[in-house]
NUSELO-938006 format. One record per residue: x, z, y of N, C-alpha, C, O, CB in turn; residue number from 1; residue in one letter. Coordinates in pm, 1 decimal. Each point is the difference from the previous one (the first is absolute). Glycine has a CB too. Example, Ala and Ser with C-alpha at 12.3 -4.5 7.8 and 13.67 -1.06 7.14 Angstrom:
BEGIN
{node {1319.0, 780.0, -569.0}, {-89.0, 0.0, 119.0}, {90.0, 0.0, 120.0}, {103.6, 66.5, -1.9}, {-292.8, 58.1, -115.4}, 1, 'a'}
{node {154.2, -196.6, 222.3}, {82.0, 6.0, 119.0}, {-77.0, 73.0, 109.0}, {50.9, 16.9, 110.8}, {67.5, -231.4, -173.6}, 2, 's'}
// end
This chain:
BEGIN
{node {2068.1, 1386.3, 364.1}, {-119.5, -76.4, 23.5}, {-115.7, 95.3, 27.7}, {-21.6, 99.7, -68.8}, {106.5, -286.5, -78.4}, 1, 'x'}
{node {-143.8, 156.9, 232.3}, {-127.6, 103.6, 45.0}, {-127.3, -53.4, -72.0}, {-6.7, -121.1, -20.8}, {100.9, 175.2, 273.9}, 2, 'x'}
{node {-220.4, 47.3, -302.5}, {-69.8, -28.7, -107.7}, {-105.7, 22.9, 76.0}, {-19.7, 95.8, 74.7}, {144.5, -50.0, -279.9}, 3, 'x'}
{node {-221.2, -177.1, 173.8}, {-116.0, -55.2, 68.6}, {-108.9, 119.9, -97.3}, {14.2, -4.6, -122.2}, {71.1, -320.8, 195.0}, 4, 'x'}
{node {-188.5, 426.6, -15.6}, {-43.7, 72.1, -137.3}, {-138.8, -18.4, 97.1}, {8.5, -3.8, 122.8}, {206.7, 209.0, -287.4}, 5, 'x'}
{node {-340.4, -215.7, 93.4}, {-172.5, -17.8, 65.5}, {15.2, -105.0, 142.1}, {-38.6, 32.8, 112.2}, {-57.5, 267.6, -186.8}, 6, 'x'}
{node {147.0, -403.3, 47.6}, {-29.2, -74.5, 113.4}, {-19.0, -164.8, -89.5}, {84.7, -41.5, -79.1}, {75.8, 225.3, 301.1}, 7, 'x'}
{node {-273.3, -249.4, -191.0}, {-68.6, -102.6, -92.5}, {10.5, -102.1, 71.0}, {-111.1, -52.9, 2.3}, {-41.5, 174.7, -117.1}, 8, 'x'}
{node {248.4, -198.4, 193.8}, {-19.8, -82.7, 77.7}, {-118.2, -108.9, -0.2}, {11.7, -78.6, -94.1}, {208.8, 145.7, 94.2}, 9, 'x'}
{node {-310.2, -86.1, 66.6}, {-141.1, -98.5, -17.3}, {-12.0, -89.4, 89.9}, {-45.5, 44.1, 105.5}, {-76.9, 113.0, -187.2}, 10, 'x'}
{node {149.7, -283.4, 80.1}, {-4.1, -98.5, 114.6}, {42.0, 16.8, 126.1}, {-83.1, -10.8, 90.2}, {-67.5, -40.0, -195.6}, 11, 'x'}
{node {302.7, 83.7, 139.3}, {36.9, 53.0, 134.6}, {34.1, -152.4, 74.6}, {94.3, -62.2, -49.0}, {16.8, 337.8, -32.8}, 12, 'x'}
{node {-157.9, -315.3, 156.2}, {-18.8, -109.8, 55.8}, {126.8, -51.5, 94.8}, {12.0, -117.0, 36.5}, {-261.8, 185.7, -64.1}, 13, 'x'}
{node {335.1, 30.2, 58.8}, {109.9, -43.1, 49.7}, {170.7, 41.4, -42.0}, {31.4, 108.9, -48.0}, {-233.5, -120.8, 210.4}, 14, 'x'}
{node {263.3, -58.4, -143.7}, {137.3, 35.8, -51.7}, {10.5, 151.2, 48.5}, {2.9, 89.5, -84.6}, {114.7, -344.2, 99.4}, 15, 'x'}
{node {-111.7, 283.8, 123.0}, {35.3, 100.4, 69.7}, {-85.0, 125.0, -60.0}, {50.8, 111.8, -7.7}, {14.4, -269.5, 215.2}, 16, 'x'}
{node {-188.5, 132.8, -246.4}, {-71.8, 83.5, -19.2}, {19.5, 49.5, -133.0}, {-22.1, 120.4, -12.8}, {-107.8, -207.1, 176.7}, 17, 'x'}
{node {166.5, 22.7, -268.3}, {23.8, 1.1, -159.1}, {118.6, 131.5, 23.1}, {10.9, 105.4, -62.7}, {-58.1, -420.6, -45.8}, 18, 'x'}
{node {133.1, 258.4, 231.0}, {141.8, 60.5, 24.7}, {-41.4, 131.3, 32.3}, {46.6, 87.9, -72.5}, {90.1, -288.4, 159.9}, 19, 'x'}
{node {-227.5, 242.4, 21.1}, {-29.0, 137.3, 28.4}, {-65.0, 64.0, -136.9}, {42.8, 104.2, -49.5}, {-79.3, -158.8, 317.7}, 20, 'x'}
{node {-78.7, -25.8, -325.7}, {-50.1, 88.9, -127.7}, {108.0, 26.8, -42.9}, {29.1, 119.5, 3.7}, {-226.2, -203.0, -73.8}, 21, 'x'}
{node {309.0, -21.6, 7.3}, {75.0, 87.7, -131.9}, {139.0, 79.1, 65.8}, {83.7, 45.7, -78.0}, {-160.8, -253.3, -134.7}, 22, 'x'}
{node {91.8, 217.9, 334.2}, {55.1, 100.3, 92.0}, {-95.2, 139.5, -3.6}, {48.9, 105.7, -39.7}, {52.1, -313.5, 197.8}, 23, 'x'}
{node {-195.2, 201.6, -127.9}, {-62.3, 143.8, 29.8}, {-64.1, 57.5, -184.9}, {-41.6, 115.4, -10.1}, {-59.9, -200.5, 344.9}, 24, 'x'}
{node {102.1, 18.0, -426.9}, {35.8, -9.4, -159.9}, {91.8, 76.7, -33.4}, {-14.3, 107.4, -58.4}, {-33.5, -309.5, 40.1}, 25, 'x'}
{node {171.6, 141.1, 60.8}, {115.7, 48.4, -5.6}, {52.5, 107.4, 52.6}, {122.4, 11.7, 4.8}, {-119.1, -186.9, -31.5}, 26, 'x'}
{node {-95.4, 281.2, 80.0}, {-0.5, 145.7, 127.0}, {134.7, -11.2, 62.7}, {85.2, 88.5, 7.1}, {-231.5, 111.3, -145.8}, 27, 'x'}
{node {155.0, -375.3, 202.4}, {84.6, 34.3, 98.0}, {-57.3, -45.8, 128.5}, {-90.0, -83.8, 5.9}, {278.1, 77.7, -159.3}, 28, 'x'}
{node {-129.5, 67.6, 264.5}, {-36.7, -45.2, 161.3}, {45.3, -93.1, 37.2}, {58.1, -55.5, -93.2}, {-71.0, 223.8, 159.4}, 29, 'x'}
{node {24.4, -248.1, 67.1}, {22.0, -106.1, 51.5}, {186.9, 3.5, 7.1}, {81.2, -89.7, -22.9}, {-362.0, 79.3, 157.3}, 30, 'x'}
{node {298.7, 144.1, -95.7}, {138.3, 40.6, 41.9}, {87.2, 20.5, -81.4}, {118.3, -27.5, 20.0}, {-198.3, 105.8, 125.0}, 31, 'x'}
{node {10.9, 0.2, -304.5}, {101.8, 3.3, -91.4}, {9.4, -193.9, -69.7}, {111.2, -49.0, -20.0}, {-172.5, 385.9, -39.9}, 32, 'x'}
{node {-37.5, -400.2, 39.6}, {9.4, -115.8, -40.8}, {93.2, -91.8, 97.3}, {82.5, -84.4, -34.8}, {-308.2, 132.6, -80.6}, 33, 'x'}
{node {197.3, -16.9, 218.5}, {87.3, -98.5, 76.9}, {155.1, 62.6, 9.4}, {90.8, -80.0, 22.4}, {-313.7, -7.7, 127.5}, 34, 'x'}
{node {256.8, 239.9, -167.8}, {175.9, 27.6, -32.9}, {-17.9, -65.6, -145.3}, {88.1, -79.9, -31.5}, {3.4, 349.0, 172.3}, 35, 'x'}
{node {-169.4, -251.3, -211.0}, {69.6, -95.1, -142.1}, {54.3, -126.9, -5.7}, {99.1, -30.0, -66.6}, {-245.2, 128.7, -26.5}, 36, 'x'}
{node {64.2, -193.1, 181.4}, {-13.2, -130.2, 21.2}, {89.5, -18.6, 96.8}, {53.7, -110.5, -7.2}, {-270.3, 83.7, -60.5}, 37, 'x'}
{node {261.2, 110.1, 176.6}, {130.3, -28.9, 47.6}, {-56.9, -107.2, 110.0}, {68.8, -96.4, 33.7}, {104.2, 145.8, -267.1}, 38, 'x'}
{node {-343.0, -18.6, 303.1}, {-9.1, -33.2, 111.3}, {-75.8, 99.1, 61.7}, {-32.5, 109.4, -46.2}, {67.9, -326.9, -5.6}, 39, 'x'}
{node {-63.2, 163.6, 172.8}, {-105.6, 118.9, 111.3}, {-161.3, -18.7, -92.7}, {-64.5, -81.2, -66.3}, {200.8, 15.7, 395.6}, 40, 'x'}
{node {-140.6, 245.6, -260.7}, {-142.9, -23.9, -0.2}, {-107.0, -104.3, 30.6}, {-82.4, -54.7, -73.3}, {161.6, 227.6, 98.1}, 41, 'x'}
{node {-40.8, -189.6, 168.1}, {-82.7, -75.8, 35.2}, {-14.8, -151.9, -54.3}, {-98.2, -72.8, 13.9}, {129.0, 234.7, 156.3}, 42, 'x'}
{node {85.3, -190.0, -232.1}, {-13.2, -153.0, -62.6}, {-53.2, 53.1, -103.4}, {-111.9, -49.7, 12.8}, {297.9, -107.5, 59.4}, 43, 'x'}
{node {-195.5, 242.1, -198.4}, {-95.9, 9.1, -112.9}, {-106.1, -18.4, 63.7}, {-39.2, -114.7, -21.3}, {139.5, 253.7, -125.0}, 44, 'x'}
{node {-188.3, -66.0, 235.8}, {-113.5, 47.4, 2.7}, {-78.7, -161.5, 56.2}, {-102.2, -59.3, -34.4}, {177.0, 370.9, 77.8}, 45, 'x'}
{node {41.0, -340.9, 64.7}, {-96.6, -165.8, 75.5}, {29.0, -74.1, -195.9}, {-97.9, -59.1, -45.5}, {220.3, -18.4, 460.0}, 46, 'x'}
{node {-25.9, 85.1, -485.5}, {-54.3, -96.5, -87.3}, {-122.4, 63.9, -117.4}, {-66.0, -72.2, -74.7}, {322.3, -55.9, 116.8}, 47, 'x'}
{node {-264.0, 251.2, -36.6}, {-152.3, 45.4, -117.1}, {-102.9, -84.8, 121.1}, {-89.6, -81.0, -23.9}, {135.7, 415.2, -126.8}, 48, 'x'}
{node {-1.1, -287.3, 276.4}, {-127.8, -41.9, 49.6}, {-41.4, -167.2, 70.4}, {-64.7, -11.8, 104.1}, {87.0, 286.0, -70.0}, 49, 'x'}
{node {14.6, -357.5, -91.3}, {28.0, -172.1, -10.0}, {92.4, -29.8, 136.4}, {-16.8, -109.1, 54.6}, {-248.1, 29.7, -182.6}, 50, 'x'}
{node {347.3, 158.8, 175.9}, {77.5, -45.5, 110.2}, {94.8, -119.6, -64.7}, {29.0, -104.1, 58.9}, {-37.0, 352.6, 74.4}, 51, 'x'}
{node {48.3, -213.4, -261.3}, {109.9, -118.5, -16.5}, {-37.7, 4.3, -181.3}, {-43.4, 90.1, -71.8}, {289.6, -44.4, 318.4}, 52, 'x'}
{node {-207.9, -180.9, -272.6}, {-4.3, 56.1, -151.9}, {163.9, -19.3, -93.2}, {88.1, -83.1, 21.6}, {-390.5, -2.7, -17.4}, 53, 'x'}
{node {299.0, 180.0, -94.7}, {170.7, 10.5, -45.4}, {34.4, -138.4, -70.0}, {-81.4, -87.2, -30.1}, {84.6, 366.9, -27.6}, 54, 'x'}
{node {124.0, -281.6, 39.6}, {40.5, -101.5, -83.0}, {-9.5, 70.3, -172.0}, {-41.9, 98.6, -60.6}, {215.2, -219.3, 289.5}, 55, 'x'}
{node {-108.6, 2.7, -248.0}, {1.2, 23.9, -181.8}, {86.6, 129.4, -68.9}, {-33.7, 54.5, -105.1}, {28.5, -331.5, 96.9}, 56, 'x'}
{node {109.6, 310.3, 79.9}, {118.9, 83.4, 12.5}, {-67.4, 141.9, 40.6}, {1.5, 97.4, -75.3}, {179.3, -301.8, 150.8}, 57, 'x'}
{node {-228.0, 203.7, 26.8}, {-59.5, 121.1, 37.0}, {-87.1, 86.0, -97.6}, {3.1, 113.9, -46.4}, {9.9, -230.3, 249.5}, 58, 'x'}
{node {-128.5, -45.9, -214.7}, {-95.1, 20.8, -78.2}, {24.1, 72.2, -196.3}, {-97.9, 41.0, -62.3}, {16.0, -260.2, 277.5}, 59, 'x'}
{node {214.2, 218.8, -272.4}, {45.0, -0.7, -115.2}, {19.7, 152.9, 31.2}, {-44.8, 85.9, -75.9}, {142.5, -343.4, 2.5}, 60, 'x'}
{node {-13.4, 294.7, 213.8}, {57.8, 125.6, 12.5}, {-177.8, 108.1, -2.4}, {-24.8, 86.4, -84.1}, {322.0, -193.8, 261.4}, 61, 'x'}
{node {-355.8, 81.5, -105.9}, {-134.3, 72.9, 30.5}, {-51.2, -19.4, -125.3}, {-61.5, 103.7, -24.9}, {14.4, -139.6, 272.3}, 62, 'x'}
{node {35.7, -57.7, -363.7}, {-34.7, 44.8, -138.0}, {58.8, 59.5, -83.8}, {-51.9, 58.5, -95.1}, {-32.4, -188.9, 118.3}, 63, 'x'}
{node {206.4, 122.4, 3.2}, {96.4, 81.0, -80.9}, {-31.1, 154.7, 31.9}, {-9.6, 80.8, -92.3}, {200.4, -276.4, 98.7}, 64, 'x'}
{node {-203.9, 227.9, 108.9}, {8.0, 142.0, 85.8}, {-120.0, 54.6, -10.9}, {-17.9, 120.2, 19.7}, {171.0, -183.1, 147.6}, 65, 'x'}
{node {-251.9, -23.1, -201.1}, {-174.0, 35.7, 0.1}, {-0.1, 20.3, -172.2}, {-62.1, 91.1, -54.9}, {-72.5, -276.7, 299.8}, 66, 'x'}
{node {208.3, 92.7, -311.0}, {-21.0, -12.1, -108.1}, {-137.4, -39.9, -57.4}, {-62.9, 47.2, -94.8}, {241.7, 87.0, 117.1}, 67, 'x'}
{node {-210.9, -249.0, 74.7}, {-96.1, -100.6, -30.8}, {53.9, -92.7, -26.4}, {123.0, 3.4, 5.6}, {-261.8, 57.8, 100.9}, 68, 'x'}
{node {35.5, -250.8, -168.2}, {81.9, -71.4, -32.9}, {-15.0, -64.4, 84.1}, {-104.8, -2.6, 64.4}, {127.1, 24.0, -249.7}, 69, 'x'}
{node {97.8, -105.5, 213.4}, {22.8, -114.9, 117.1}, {-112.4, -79.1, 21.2}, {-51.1, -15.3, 110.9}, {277.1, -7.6, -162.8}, 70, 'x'}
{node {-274.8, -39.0, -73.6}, {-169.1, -91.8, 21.1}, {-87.1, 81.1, 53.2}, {-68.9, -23.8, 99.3}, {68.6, -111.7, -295.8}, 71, 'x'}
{node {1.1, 245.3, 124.2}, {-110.3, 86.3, 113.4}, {-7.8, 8.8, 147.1}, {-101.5, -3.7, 69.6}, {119.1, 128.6, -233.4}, 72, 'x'}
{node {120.5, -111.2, 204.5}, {72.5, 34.1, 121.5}, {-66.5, -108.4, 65.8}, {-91.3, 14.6, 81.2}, {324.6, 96.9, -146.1}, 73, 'x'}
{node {-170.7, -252.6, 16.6}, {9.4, -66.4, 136.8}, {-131.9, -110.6, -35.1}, {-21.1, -87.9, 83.7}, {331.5, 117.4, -9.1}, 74, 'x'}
{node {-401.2, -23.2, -203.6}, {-109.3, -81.4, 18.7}, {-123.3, 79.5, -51.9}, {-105.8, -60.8, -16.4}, {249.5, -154.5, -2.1}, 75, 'x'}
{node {-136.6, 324.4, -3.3}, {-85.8, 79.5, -65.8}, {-99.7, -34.4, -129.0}, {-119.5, 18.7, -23.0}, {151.4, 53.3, 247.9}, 76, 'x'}
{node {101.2, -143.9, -311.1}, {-18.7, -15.7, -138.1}, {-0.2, 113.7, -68.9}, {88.9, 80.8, 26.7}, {-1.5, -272.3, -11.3}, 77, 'x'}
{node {-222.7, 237.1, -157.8}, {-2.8, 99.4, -47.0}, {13.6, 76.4, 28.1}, {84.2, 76.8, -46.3}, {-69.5, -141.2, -32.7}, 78, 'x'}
{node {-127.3, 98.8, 216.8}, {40.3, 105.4, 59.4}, {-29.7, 124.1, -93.3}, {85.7, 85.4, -22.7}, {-117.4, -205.1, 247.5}, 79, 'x'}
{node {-133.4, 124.2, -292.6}, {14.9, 156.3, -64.7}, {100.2, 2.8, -65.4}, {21.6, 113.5, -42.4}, {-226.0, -61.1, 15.4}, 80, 'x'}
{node {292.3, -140.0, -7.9}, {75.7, 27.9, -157.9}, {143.5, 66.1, 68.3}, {70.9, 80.5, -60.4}, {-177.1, -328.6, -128.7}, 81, 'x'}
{node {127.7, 208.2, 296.9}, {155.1, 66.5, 61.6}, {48.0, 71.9, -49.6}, {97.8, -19.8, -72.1}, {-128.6, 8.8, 229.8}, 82, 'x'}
{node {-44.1, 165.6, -126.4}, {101.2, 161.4, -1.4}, {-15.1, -11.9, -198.4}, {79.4, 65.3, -67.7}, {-185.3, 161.7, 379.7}, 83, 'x'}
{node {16.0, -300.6, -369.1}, {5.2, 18.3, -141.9}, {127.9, -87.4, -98.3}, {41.9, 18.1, -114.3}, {-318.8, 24.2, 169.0}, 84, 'x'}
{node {309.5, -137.6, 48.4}, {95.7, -106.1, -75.5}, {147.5, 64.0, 76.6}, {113.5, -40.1, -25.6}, {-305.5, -226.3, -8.6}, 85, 'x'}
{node {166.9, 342.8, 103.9}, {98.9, 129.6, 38.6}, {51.0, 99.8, -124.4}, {95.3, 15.2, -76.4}, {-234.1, -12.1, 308.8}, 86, 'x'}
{node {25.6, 46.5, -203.4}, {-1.4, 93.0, -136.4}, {93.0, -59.4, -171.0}, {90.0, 55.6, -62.9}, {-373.9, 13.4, 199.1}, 87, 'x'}
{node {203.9, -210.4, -164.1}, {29.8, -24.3, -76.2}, {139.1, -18.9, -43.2}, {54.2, 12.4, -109.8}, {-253.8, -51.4, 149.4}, 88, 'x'}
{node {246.0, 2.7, 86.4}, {199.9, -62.3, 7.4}, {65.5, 89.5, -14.9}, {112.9, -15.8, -46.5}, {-98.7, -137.3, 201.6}, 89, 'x'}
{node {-77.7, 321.6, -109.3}, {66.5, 97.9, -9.1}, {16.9, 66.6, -156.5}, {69.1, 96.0, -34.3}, {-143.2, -83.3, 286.3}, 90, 'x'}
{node {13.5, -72.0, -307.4}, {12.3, 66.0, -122.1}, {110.6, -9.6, -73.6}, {89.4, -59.7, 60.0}, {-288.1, 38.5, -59.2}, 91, 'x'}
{node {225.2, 55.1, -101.7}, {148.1, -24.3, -95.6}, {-103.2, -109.5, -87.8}, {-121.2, 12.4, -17.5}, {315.6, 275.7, -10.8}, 92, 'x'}
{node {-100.7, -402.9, -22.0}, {-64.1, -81.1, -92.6}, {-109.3, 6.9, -134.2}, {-86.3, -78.5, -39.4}, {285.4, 30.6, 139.4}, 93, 'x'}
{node {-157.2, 164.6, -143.1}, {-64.3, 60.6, -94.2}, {-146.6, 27.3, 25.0}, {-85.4, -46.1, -75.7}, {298.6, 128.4, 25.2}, 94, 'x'}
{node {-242.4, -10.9, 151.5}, {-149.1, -7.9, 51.6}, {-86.2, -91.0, 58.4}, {-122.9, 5.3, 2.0}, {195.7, 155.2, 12.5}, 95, 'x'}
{node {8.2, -253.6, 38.3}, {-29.0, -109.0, 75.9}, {-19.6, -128.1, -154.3}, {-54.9, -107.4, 24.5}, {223.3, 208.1, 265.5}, 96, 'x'}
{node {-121.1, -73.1, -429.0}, {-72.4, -21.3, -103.1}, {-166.5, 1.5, -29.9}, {-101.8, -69.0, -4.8}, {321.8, 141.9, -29.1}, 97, 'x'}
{node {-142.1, 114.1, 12.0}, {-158.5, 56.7, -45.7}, {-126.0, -26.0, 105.2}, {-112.9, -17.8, -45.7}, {244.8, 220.8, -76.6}, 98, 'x'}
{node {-103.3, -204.7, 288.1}, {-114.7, -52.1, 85.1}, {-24.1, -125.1, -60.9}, {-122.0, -16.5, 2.4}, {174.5, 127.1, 216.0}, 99, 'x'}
{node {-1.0, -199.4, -267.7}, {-16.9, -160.5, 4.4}, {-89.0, 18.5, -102.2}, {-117.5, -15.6, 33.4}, {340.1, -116.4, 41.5}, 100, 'x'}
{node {-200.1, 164.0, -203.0}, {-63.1, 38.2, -110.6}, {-114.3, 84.3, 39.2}, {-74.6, -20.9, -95.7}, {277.8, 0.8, -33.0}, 101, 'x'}
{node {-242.3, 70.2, 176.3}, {-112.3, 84.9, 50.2}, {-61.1, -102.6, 80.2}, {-111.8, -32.7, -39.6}, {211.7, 273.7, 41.8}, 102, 'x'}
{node {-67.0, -286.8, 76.1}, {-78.8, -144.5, 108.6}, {-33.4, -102.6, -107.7}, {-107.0, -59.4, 13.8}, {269.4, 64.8, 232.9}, 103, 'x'}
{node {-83.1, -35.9, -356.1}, {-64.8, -99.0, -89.0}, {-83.9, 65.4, -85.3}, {-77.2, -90.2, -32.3}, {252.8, -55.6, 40.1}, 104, 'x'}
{node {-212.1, 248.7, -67.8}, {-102.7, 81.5, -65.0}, {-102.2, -27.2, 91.6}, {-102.8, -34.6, -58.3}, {235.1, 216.4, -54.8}, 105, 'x'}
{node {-143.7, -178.6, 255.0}, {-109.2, 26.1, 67.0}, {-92.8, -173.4, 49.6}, {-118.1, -15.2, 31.2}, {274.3, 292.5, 54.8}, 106, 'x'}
{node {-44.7, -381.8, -96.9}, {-51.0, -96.3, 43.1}, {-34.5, -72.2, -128.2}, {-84.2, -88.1, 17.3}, {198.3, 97.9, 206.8}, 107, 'x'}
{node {-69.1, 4.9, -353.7}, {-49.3, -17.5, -116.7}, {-140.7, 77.2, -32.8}, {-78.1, -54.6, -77.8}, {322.8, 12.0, 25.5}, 108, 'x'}
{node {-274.1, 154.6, 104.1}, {-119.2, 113.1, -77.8}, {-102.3, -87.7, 118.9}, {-118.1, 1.0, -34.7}, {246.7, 327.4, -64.3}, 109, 'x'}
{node {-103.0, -400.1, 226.8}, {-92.4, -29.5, 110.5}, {-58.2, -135.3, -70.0}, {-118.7, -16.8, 28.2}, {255.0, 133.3, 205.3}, 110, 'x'}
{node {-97.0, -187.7, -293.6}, {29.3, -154.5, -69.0}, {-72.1, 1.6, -101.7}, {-3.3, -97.8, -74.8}, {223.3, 54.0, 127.7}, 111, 'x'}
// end
């Protein structure tokens, strides 16, 4: 899985475009993303750039590969929270505890 690191996604207004941010996120090019994806360039690039928009299938593979989340992907739900609810899945359970416990210290001390 490739790791989304300083990229904050903020209201990207189009599918295609969400797709290039967390592509160029991901320090890959048009060419290595599209041998991953197992199509041409030129069809990635017309779809970052609204030539066509992907299906649901596609759309799962390009979050998986971006390692963004699918809601982000294809409606640009939570967008700042993406590369962080990334982060979070990656953890071993144990920490993904102690964050929770640390997030409830903080929304309790705000209260």
């Amino acid at each position: 899985m490739v790791r989304i690191q300083k990229c904050i996604p903020i209201e990207i207004a189009t599918v295609g475009s969400r797709c290039r941010y967390a592509r160029q996120c991901a320090g890959l090019s048009v060419k290595q993303s599209a041998q991953l994806l197992g199509m041409s360039a030129t069809c990635l690039s017309k779809m970052e750039n609204g030539g066509w928009n992907p299906r649901r299938y596609r759309l799962e593979t390009l979050a998986s590969l971006y390692a963004v989340s699918l809601s982000w992907l294809a409606k640009g739900d939570n967008a700042n929270l993406a590369p962080y609810m990334v982060a979070i899945e990656e953890l071993d359970p144990d920490r993904q505890d102690r964050l929770m416990l640390l997030l409830d210290m903080i929304v309790l001390d705000r209260s």
